[in-house]
C-alpha positions, 0 to 999 in steps of 0.5 A: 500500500502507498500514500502518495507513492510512498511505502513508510516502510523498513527496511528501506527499499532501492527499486531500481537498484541504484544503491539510492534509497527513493524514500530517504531523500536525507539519507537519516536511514528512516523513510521520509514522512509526509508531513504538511502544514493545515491540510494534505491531500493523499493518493491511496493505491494497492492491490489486493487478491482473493484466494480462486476459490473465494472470488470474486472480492466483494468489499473493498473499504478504506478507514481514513482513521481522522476522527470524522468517521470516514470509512469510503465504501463503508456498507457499500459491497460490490464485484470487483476483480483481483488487482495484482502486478501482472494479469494473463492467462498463461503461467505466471511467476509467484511469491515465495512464502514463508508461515508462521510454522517456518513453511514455505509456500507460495502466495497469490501476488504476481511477479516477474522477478524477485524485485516485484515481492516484498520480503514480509512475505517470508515471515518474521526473519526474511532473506532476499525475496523469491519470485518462483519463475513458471519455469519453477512453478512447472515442477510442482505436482499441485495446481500452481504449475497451470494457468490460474482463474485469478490472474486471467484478465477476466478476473484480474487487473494489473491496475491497483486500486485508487482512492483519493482523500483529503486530511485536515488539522485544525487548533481544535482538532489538537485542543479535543480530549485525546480518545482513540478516534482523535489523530492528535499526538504530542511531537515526543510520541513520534519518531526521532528522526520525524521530531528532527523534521517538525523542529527544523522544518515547523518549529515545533518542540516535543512539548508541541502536538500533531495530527497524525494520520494513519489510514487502514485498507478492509478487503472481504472476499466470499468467506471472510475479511482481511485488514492492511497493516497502517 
C-alpha cells in the first residue's frame, strides 16, 4: 500500500537498484514522512487478491482513521476483480512464502522477478525475496504449475486500486480530549528522526502536538475479511 507513492516502510527499499534509497531523500536511514502544514491531500493505491476459490472480492473499504468517521465504501459491497502486478492467462511467476510454522509456500501476488515481492512475505526473519519463475512453478505436482482463474484478465487487473482523500488539522482538532478516534499526538510520541523534521522544518518542540494520520485498507472476499497493516 502507498500514500502518495510512498511505502513508510523498513527496511528501506532501492527499486531500481541504484544503491539510492527513493524514500530517504536525507539519507537519516528512516523513510521520509509526509508531513504538511493545515491540510494534505493523499493518493491511496494497492492491490489486493482473493484466494480462486473465494472470488470474486466483494468489499473493498478504506478507514481514513481522522476522527470524522470516514470509512469510503463503508456498507457499500460490490464485484470487483483481483488487482495484482501482472494479469494473463498463461503461467505466471509467484511469491515465495514463508508461515508462521517456518513453511514455505507460495502466495497469490504476481511477479516477474524477485524485485516485484516484498520480503514480509517470508515471515518474521526474511532473506532476499523469491519470485518462483513458471519455469519453477512447472515442477510442482499441485495446481500452481497451470494457468490460474485469478490472474486471467477476466478476473484480474494489473491496475491497483485508487482512492483519493483529503486530511485536515485544525487548533481544535489538537485542543479535543485525546480518545482513540482523535489523530492528535504530542511531537515526543513520534519518531526521532520525524521530531528532527517538525523542529527544523515547523518549529515545533516535543512539548508541541500533531495530527497524525494513519489510514487502514478492509478487503472481504466470499468467506471472510482481511485488514492492511497502517
Amino acid at each position: 500500500m502507498t500514500v502518495n507513492q510512498r511505502n513508510q516502510i523498513t527496511p528501506l527499499k532501492d527499486y531500481n537498484n541504484d544503491r539510492i534509497f527513493e524514500e530517504d531523500t536525507d539519507r537519516d536511514g528512516f523513510p521520509d514522512p509526509i508531513i504538511a502544514r493545515n491540510s494534505q491531500s493523499v493518493t491511496l493505491k494497492f492491490f489486493a487478491m482473493a484466494d480462486d476459490n473465494r472470488m470474486p472480492i466483494r468489499q473493498v473499504t478504506i478507514d481514513w482513521r481522522d476522527g470524522e468517521d470516514n470509512i469510503t465504501n463503508n456498507d457499500t459491497p460490490g464485484l470487483y476483480k483481483n488487482r495484482k502486478p501482472f494479469c494473463n492467462a498463461g503461467v505466471l511467476g509467484l511469491c515465495a512464502t514463508v508461515n508462521t510454522a517456518g513453511q514455505a509456500g507460495v502466495s497469490p501476488l504476481t511477479c516477474a522477478g524477485e524485485a516485484d515481492c516484498p520480503r514480509e512475505l517470508l515471515g518474521e526473519n526474511p532473506t532476499t525475496p523469491r519470485c518462483l519463475t513458471p519455469n519453477d512453478l512447472a515442477s510442482r505436482t499441485d495446481t500452481y504449475s497451470v494457468p490460474r482463474f485469478g490472474n486471467q484478465p477476466r478476473a484480474c487487473s494489473p491496475i491497483p486500486f485508487e482512492f483519493e482523500h483529503a486530511y485536515l488539522c485544525s487548533r481544535s482538532t489538537i485542543a479535543a480530549p485525546r480518545t482513540p478516534d482523535n489523530p492528535a499526538q504530542s511531537v515526543s510520541s513520534l519518531p526521532p528522526p520525524i521530531q528532527t523534521r517538525l523542529a527544523v522544518g515547523f518549529g515545533l518542540t516535543p512539548a508541541d502536538s500533531v495530527c497524525v494520520y494513519r489510514p487502514r485498507v478492509h478487503v472481504r472476499d466470499k468467506m471472510l475479511a482481511l485488514s492492511s497493516p497502517t
